[in-house]
C-alpha positions in Angstrom: 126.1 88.7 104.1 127.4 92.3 105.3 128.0 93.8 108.6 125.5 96.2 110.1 127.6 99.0 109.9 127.8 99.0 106.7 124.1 99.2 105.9 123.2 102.2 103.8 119.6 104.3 102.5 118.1 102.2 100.2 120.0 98.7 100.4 118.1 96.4 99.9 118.7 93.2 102.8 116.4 90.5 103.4 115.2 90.6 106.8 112.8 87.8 108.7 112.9 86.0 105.4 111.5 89.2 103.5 113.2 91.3 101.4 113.0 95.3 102.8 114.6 98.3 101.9 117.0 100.5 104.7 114.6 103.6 104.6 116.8 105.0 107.1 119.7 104.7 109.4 121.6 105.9 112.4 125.1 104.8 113.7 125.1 105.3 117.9 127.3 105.5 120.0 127.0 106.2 123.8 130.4 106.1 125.9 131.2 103.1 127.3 128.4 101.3 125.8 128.2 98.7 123.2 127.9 100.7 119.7 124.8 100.0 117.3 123.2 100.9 114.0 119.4 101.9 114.2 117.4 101.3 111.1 114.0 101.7 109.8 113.3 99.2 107.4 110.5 99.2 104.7 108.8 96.2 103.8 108.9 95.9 99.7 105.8 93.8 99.6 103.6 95.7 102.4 105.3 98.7 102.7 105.0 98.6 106.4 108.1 100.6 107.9 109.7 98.7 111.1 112.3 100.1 113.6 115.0 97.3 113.8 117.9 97.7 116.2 121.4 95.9 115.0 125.0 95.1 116.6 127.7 96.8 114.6 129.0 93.5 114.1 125.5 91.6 113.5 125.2 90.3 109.7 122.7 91.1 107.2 121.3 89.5 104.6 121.6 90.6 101.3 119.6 89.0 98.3 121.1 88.6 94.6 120.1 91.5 92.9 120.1 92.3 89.1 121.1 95.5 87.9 119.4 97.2 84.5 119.4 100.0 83.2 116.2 102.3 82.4 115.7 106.0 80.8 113.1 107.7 82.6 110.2 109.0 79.9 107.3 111.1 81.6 105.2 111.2 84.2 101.5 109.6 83.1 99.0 110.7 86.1 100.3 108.6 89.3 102.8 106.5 87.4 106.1 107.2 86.1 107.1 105.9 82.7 110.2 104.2 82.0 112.3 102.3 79.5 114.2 99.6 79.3 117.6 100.4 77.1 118.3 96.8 75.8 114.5 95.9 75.4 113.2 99.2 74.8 110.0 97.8 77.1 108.6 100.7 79.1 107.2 100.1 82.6 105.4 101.9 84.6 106.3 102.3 88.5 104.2 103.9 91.2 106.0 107.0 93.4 106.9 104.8 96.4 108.9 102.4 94.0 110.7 105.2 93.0 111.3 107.0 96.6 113.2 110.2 97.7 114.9 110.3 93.9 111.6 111.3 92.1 112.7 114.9 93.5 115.6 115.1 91.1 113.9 113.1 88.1 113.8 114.5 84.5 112.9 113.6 81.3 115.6 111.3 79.3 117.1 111.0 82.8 118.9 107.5 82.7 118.7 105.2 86.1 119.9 102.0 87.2 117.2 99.6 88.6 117.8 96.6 90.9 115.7 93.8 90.4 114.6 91.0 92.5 112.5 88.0 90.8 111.8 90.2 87.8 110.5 93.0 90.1 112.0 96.4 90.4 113.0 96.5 94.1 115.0 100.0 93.9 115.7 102.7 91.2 119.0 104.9 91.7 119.8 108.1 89.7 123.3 109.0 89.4 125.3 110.6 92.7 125.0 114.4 91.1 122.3 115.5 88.1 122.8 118.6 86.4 118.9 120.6 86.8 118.2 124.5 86.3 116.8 126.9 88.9 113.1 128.3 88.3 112.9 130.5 90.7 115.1 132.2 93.6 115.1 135.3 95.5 117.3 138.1 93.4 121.2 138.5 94.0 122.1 140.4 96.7 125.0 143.6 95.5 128.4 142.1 96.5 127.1 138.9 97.7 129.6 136.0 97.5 129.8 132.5 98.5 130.8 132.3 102.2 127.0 134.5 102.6 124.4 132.6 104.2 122.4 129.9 101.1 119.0 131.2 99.9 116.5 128.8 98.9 115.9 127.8 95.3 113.5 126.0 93.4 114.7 123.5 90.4 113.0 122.3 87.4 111.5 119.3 89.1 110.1 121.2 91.7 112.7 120.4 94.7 113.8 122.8 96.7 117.3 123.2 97.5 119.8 125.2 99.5 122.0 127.5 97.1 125.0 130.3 97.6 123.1 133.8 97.3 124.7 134.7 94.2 122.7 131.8 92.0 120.4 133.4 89.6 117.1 131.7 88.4 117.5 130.0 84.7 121.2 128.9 85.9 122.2 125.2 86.0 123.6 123.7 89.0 124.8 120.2 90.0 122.9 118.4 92.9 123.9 115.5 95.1 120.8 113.2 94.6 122.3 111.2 98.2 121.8 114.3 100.1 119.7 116.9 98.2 122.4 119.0 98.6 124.0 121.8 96.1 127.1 120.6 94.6 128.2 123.2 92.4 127.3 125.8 89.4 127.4 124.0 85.9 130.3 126.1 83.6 
């Protein structure tokens, strides 16, 4: 059991006796009224999303998940390949396993899958993945960083906000929580 408040994107609680996913949520606040977290939880075996309103103080369910580690392969038409490294099993999952981190997913990328039952509930890359711009608009003469960000294109094909004077074919460090630029890779 945890408190409402400290739900987070992609925890896993179980809900109405199903398990579901936190898609997303919204801490509130209004004045002098009772504070409460909004959520919209996804249904793992329907995929149906459902608004669900909670007390900051309310308690969740959580299930007993296992947590394994996988190296992510290739990409084989809809599916995404991966493998186990104990087992060296590979597994195919379908993009809405995978969720907002198939943006930031490369080859020999290593991720940590919770499992439910024998079932891969959620995969999770690491916080900050090193990728390489593609393509960017050119430097600006005397640009620095306190200049408005430019967009940028990374090897994965996300697109991400970067300082001005990032040049394509450099490597950068992105927060795969946010989608946000962390830093320029020395």
């Amino acid at each position: 059991m945890m408190k409402a408040i400290d739900l987070r994107k992609g925890r896993t609680v179980l809900y109405e006796k199903n398990l579901f996913v936190v898609h997303e949520m919204e801490r509130v606040s209004k004045g002098n009224w009772r504070s409460y977290v909004q959520t919209k939880l996804k249904n793992l075996k329907t995929g149906q999303i459902i608004d669900v309103r909670f007390g900051v103080d309310d308690k969740v369910e959580t299930p007993f998940l296992e947590t394994k580690e996988f190296e992510y392969l290739y990409r084989d038409a809809n599916d995404f390949v991966f493998m186990d490294t104990t087992t060296f099993d590979q597994l195919n999952l379908s993009e809405d396993q995978i969720g907002d981190a198939v943006q930031f997913l490369k080859a020999n990328e290593r991720v940590s899958a919770q499992m439910h039952e024998g079932k891969i509930v959620t995969v999770e890359l690491p916080q900050v993945v090193e990728l390489t711009i593609t393509e960017t608009p050119p430097v600006v003469k005397g640009a620095t960083a306190t200049n408005q960000p430019k967009d940028a294109i990374l090897e994965t094909g996300a697109r991400v906000r970067v300082p001005a004077f990032i040049e394509p074919g450099e490597r950068i460090r992105v927060d795969t929580r946010s989608g946000e630029y962390v830093e320029r890779v020395k």
